[in-house]
N, C-alpha and C positions, 0 to 999 in steps of 0.2 A: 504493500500500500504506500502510495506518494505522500512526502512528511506533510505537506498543506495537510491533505486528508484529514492524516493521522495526530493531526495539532488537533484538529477543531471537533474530530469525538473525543480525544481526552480530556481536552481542557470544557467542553462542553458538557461530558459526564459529569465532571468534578464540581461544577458549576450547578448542574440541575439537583446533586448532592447538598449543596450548600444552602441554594437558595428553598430546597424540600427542609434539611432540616430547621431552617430560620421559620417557615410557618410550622411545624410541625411544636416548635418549641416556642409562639409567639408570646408573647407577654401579654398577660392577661391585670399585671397590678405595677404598682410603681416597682413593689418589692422583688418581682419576677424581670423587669427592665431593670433597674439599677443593679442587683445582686443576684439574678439569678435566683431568689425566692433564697437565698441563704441555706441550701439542701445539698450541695454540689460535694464529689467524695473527692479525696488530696490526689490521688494519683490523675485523674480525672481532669481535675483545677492545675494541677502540676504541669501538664500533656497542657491545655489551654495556656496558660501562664508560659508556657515555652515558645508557643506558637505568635500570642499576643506581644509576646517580646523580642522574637526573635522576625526580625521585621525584614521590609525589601533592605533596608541598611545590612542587615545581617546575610542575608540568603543573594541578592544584587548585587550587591555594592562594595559588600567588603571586601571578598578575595579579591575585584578589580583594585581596589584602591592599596592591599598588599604587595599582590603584583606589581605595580609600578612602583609602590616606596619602599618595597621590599623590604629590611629589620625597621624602618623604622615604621610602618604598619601596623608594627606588633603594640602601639597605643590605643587601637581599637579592643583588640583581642583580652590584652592586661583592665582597661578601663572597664568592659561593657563585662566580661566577667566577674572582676573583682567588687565592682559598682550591685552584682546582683548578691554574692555575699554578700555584703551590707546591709543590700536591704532584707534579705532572710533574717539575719541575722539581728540588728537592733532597730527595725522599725516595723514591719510587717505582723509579729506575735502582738507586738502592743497596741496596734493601732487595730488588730482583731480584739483585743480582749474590749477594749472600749467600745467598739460595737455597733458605731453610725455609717450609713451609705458613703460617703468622700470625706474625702480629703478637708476642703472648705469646712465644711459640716465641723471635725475634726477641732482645727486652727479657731474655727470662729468659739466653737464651746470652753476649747481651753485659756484661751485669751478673752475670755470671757465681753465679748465686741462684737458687734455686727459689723464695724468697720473691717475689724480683722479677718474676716471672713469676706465681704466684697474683695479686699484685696488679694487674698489667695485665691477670687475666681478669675480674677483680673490675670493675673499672674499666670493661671494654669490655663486662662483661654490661650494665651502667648505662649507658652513653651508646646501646647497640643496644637497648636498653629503650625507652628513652626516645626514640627515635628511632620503633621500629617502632610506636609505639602512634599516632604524627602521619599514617603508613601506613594503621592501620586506619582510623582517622578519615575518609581520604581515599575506603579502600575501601567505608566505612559510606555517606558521602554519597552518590557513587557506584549503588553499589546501590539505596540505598535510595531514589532517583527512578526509576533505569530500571525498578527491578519493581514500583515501586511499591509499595514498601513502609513500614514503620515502619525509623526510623534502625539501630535496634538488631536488627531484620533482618535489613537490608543486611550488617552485620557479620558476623554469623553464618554468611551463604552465603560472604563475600569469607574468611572465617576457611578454610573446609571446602576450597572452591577452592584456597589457598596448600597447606596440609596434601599434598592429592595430586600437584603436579606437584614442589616443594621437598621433603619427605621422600623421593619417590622418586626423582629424578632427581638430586640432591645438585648442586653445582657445575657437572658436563659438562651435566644438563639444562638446569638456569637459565640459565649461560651463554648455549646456542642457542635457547632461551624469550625469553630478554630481546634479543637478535638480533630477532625477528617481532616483539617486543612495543615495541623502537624504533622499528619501521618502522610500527605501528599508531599508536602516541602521536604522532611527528613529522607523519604525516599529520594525525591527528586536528587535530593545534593549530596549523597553518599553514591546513590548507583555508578551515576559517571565517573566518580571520583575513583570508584574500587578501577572499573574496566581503565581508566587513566594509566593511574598507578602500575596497573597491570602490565600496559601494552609498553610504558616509558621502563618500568623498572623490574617488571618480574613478579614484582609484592604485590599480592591484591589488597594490602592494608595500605588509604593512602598515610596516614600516621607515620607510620615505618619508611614507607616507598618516600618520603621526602629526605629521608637522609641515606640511603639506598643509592647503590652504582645504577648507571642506562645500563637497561640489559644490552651481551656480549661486551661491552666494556669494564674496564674501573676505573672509572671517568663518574664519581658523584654526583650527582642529578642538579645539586645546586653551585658544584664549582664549576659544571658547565653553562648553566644557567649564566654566573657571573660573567663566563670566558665571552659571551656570546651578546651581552647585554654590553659591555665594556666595549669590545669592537667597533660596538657602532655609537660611540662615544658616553652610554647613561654611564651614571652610577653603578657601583657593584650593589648587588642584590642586599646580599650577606652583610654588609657595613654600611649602607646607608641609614642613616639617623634623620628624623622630620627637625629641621631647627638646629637648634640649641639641646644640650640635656637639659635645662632649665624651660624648654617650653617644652621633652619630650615628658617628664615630671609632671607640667602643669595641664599639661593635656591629658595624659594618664588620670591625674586627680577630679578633675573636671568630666569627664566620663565615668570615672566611679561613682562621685555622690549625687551628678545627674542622674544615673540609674537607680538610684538609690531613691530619688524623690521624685521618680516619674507617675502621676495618679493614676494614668490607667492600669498601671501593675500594680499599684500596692491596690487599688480599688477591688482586684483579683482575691483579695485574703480575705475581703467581705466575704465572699461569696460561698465559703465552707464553712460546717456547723459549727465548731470551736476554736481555741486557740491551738490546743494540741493540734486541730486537723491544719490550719493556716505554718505552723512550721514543717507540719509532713509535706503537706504539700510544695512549699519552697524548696525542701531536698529532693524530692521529686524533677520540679524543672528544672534543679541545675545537674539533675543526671539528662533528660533530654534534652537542654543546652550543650553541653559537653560534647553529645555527637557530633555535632553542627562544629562548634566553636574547635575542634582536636583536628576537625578536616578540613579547616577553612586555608590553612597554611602552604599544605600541599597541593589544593587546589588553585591558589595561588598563581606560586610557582610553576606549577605544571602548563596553567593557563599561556601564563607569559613565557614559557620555552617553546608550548607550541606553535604559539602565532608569531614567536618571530623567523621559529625553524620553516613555517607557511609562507609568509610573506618575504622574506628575506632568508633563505638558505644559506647556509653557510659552507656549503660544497660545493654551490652552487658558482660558475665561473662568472655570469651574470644574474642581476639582477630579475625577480619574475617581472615576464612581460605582462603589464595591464590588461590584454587581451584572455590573458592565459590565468587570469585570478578563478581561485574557486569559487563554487556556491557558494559557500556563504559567508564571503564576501560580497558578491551578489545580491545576497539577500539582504545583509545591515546597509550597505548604501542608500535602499529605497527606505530607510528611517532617514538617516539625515546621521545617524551616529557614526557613522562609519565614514569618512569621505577621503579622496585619492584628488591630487592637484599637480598635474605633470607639468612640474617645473623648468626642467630643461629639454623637454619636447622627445625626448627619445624613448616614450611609451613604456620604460620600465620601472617598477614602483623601488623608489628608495626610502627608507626608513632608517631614518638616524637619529641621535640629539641636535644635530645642528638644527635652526630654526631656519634659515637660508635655504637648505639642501633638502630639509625632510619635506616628502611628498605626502606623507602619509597626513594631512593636516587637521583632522580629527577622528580621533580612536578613542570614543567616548569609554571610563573606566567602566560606567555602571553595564557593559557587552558582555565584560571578559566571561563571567561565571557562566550568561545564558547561550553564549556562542561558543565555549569549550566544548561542548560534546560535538558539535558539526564540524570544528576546526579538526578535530581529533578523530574525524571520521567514524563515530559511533553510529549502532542502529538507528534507525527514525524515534522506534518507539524511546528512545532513549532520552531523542531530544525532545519529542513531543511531551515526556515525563516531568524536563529540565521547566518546560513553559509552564504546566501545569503550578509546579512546584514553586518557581518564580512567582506567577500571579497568587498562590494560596498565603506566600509570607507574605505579600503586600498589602492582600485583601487585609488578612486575620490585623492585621498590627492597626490600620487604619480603622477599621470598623471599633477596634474598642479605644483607640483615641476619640473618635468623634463622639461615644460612649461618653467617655470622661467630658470634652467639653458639651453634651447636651444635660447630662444629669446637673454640671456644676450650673450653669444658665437658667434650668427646669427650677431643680431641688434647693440648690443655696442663694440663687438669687432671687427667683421667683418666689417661689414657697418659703424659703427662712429670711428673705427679708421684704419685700416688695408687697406680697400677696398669700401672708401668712393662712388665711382662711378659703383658700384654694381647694378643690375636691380634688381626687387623688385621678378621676377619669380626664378633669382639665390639666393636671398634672400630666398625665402620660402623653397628652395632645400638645403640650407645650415641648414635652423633650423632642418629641419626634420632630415639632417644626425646626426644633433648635437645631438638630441634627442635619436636618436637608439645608437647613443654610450653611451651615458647617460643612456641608461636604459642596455646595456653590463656593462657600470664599477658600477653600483649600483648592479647591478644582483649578479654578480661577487664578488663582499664584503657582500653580503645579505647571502653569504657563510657561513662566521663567524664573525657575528653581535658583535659588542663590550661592548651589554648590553640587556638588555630584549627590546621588542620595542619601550615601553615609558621612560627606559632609554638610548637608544639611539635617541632619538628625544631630550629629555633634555640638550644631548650633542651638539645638532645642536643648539639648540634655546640659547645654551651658547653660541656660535660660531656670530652667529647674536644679540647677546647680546653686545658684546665685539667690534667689527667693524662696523655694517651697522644698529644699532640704534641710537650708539649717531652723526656718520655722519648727518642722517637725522633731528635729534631733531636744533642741532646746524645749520643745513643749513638751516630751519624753521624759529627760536627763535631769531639767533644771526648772525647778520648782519658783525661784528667783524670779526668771523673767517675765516681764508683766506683758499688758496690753499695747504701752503705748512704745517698749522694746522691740517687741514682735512685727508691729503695722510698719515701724520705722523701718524695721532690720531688711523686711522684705523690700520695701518701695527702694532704701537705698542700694540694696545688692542689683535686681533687675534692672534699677534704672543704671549703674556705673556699668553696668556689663551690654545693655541692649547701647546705650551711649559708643562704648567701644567698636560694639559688633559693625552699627551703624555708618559709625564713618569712614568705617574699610570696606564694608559689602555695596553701601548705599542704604537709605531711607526706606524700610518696607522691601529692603533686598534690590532695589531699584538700582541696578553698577551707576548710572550715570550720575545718580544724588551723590556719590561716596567723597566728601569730603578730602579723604586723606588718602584715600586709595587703597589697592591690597597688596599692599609694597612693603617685604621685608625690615626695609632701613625705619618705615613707619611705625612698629610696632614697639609696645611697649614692654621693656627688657626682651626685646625678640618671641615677646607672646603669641602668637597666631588668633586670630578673632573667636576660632573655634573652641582655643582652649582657655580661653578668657574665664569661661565659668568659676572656676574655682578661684580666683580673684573676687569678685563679684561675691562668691560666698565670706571667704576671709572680711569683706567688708560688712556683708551681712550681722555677720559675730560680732563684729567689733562694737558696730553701730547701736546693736539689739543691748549687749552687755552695758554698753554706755548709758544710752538713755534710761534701763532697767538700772540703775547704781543710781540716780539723781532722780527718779521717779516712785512714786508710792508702790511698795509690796502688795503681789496680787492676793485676793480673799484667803481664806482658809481654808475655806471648802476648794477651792480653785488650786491650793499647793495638796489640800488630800488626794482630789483627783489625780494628780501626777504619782504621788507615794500609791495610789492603789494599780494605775496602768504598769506602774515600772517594776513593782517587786511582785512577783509570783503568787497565787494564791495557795493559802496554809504553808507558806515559809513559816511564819510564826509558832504553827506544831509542830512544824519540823527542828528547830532549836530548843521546844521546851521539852529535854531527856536528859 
C-alpha cells in the first residue's frame, strides 16, 4: 500500500479512537471536566500524565533541536526530567492532599486574596499561551507533510480536531484520549528508533546503539557523526555546549522549576482519589517518560548522521545532484520546511556551515524526528506510525493546556470571583466557550511561532518559572509569606522575565517589535531569553520575602493550613512511642 494511503487510515483510525472516546467519556459536571470526577486509578493518570506532558516539544522537537546542538541539547533532557522530579516530589502530594480543582483556586485560598488568585490566572493564561502555540506548531508541521499540505493548513485541520474531542469531553475525555494517545506516540518513537539502531549499528536497543560501532566497522557511531559534521565546517556533536556554562546552568534551572509549576500537570494529581494514589501515580509517568526521554538521544544523532550521509555523502566524489534528491525530500519541500537555493547554478545540493555556500537554506529542526524513518528508508507503515505518533503528543499536550486555561477563566475567575453565584451547567458553558477561544488565539499565533517548538515551550516553562512556581513552593514551605509577598512576588518575576523575553523575541513574539534583538552580545550575562526563567524566579523570592518581612503576618488559620498540607497525616502517632 502507497504511504499517502497508509498515513490517512492510521492517522485517521487513531483519530476516530480519540475523538469516540472524548464522547464516550463527555463531561456531564464541572467535576467530570475539571478533574475527571476525581475517580481516575495512578497507573492510568500516570500513562495520561506522561502523555499530557510529554508534548510535540518532546516527541517533534526535541531530538531535532539535539541533533543540531548536539551535548549541548542535553538542557532539555537534564531540565524537562529533573523539573518532573520536582514536581513529584515537593509539590504534586501536597497540592493533592489540599484538594481544590487549580492551581489559582490553590494560590488565591492560601494567600488568603482574591487579588492573589486573579493574578495566578493572569499568569497561567501567559505561560499556557505560550506554551500551546509550540503545540500548534508541532500540530502544523505534522499535518502539514502527512496531507500534504501548506504549513498553515496543517494548523487549521490540527486547530478543528482539538476543538471536538477537548470542548467536549473536558478532563474525563482527554484524560482517556491521552491514555490511547501514549500508547500511539511511545510506539511511534521507539519502533523506528529500534529498526534505526538496528540497521546503523547492529543493537536493536537505541540506548546502547548510541555509543555502539556502525556495523562492519569500529568507527563509533558518534565519533563518526563528529568526523562528518566537522567537515562541513559545524561544531563537533560531542562538545558543543549552548552559550556559556552559566546560561547552560541557567537554562537547565529554568526548565526544571518550569516543569515543576506547569498547571496542566500538576492539575493531573487532582484527578486520582488520594494523596497516596497522586504520588503512585507521579512514579508511574516518570517510568513512561523514561522510555521516550532514554531514546530521545540516539535518535538524535542517528537522525542527523542520516540526513547528512543522504544529502551530502561523504564517498561521494560529488555532491547529490538536485534532480536526483529522494522522496522525501520531495515531500518536506511542498511544507515550506525543507527548502534547497542553488547558489552557484551547478544543480548540486551543498550543505555546509558557511552561510554564503550553504544551499540547503532551510532545514526546519522541528522535521528531523518525523522525516527519520523515510530518510532511513523504513517501511511505510512505519512512517505512517511516526505521523500518527507525532500528531497524538501534540494533540494530548494541547488539549489539556487549553484545559488549564478554560477551567482557570471558567472556575477562578468567573465563579471565585466575578460571578460567584453561577450554576455549575452555566459553569461548564463558560469553560467550553473559554476553551474554543483559547484554541482561536493559540491557533492564530501558531501562525508565527517565536521559536522552533521546543523553543517555544522553553519560553513558556520560563514564564511558569518566574511567577506560578515559586508562589507554590512558598505557599507549601513557608508559613511566613503573606498576601501582599505572594501578588508582589509573582507580578515582579513574570513581568522582569516577559520584559526580557520581549525585547529579544519582539512584542507578542512579533521579530520586528524586538527592541534589542536576539543577539548574543545583547544578552544579559550571556543568558539566552529562553533560559531567563529562573532569573525571573530568583527575583520572585526575593521580592515575595521582602515585602512579606515589612508587611503584616498572615492569619493563623492561614499559617495552620500550611503546617496541615506540609506534614503528613498521623506523623504525630507516629512519634508518640
Amino acid at each position: 500500500m502507497e504511504l499517502q494511503t497508509l498515513t490517512y487510515l492510521v492517522v485517521g483510525f487513531t483519530f476516530a479512537i480519540y475523538i469516540g472516546i472524548a464522547i464516550w467519556a463527555r463531561a456531564g459536571s464541572t467535576k467530570d471536566f475539571y478533574v475527571a470526577g476525581g475517580g481516575v486509578h495512578p497507573v492510568a493518570n500516570g500513562m495520561a500524565t506522561a502523555a499530557d506532558w510529554m508534548s510535540a516539544a518532546s516527541f517533534i522537537s526535541m531530538a531535532g533541536l539535539i541533533a543540531y546542538m548536539g551535548y549541548g541539547g542535553s538542557v532539555f533532557l537534564m531540565g524537562w526530567t529533573g523539573g518532573f522530579v520536582l514536581l513529584a516530589m515537593f509539590l504534586a502530594p501536597y497540592l493533592r492532599k489540599y484538594g481544590k480543582f487549580t492551581v489559582p483556586e490553590f494560590i488565591g485560598d492560601r494567600f488568603y486574596s482574591r487579588t492573589a488568585r486573579i493574578v495566578a490566572v493572569i499568569c497561567l493564561i501567559i505561560c499556557s499561551v505560550t506554551y500551546v502555540i509550540g503545540q500548534m506548531k508541532g500540530v502544523g508541521v505534522a499535518f502539514s507533510r502527512f496531507l500534504e499540505v501548506s504549513y498553515e493548513t496543517g494548523l487549521l485541520v490540527g486547530m478543528a480536531i482539538v476543538f471536538i474531542y477537548a470542548v467536549v469531553g473536558g478532563m474525563k475525555g482527554i484524560t482517556y484520549t491521552q491514555i490511547a494517545q501514549y500508547c500511539v506516540l511511545i510506539l511511534a518513537y521507539t519502533i523506528p528508533a529500534i529498526f534505526i539502531s538496528f540497521n546503523l549499528t547492529g543493537n536493536p536497543f537505541p540506548q546502547l546503539g548510541l555509543g555502539s560501532t556502525i556495523s562492519g566497522t569500529d568507527v563509533y557511531l558518534l565519533d563518526r557523526l563528529d568526523q562528518v559534521i566537522t567537515e562541513l565546517g559545524f561544531s563537533d556533536y560531542t562538545n558543543n555546549v549552548r552559550g556559556s556554562t552559566l546560561n547552560m546552568f541557567v537554562y537547565t534551572l529554568s526548565l526544571m522549576i518550569g516543569t515543576a509549576g506547569l498547571p496542566h500537570v500538576i492539575i493531573r494529581f487532582f484527578t486520582v482519589p488520594k494523596v497516596k494514589d497522586a504520588r503512585s501515580s507521579a512514579g508511574w509517568a516518570l517510568v513512561f517518560i523514561a522510555i521516550l526521554y532514554t531514546t530521545a538521544p540516539a535518535v538524535a544523532a542517528m537522525a542527523r548522521l542520516n540526513l547528512h550521509d543522504t544529502i551530502a555523502p561523504p564517498s561521494a566524489d560529488q555532491n547529490l545532484a538536485y534532480e536526483e534528491r529522494p522522496q522525501w525530500f520531495k515531500n518536506w519541500e511542498k511544507t515550506g520546511l525543507l527548502e534547497f537555493e542553488d547558489k552557484n547554478g551547478d544543480g548540486r545540493i551543498q550543505y555546509t556551515a558557511n552561510a554564503t555556500t550553504n544551499e540547503m537554506v532551510t532545514v526546519d529542526r522541528d522535521i528531523m524526528v518525523l522525516a527519520n524513518p523515510e530518510i532511513a528508508k523504513l517501511p511505510n507503515w512505519v512512517i505512517a506510525l511516526v505521523a500518527a505518533g507525532g500528531l497524538a503528543a501534540a494533540l494530548s499536550t494541547a488539549a489539556g493546556l487549553l484545559l488549564a486555561i478554560a477551567s482557570a477563566i471558567s472556575h477562578d475567575l468567573l465563579k471565585g470571583v466575578l460571578m460567584p453565584s453561577i450554576s455549575e451547567k452555566s459553569e461548564l458553558m463558560a469553560s467550553r466557550v473559554a476553551m474554543a477561544a483559547a484554541i482561536g488565539g493559540a491557533g492564530y499565533l501558531g501562525f508565527n511561532p517565536p521559536d522552533f517548538a521546543a523553543g517555544t515551550v522553553a519560553l513558556a516553562f520560563g514564564l511558569a518559572a518566574s511567577s506560578i512556581f515559586p508562589a507554590l513552593m512558598m505557599g507549601i514551605f513557608s508559613p511566613r509569606i503573606n498576601k501582599e509577598g505572594a501578588i508582589i512576588g509573582m507580578i515582579a518575576g513574570i513581568s522582569v522575565t516577559l520584559l526580557y523575553v520581549f525585547q529579544h523575541k519582539g512584542i507578542m513574539f512579533v521579530a520586528s517589535t524586538a527592541f534589542l534583538g536576539d543577539m548574543k552580545e545583547n544578552w544579559f550575562f550571556g543568558i539566552e531569553p529562553n533560559a531567563f526563567g529562573a532569573v525571573g524566579a530568583l527575583v520572585n523570592f526575593i521580592v515575595a520575602f521582602a515585602v512579606s518581612a515589612v508587611t503584616k503576618e498572615p492569619p493563623a488559620e492561614v499559617q495552620e493550613l500550611v503546617e496541615h498540607i506540609r506534614v503528613p497525616v498521623g506523623v504525630s502517632e507516629a512519634h508518640d512511642h
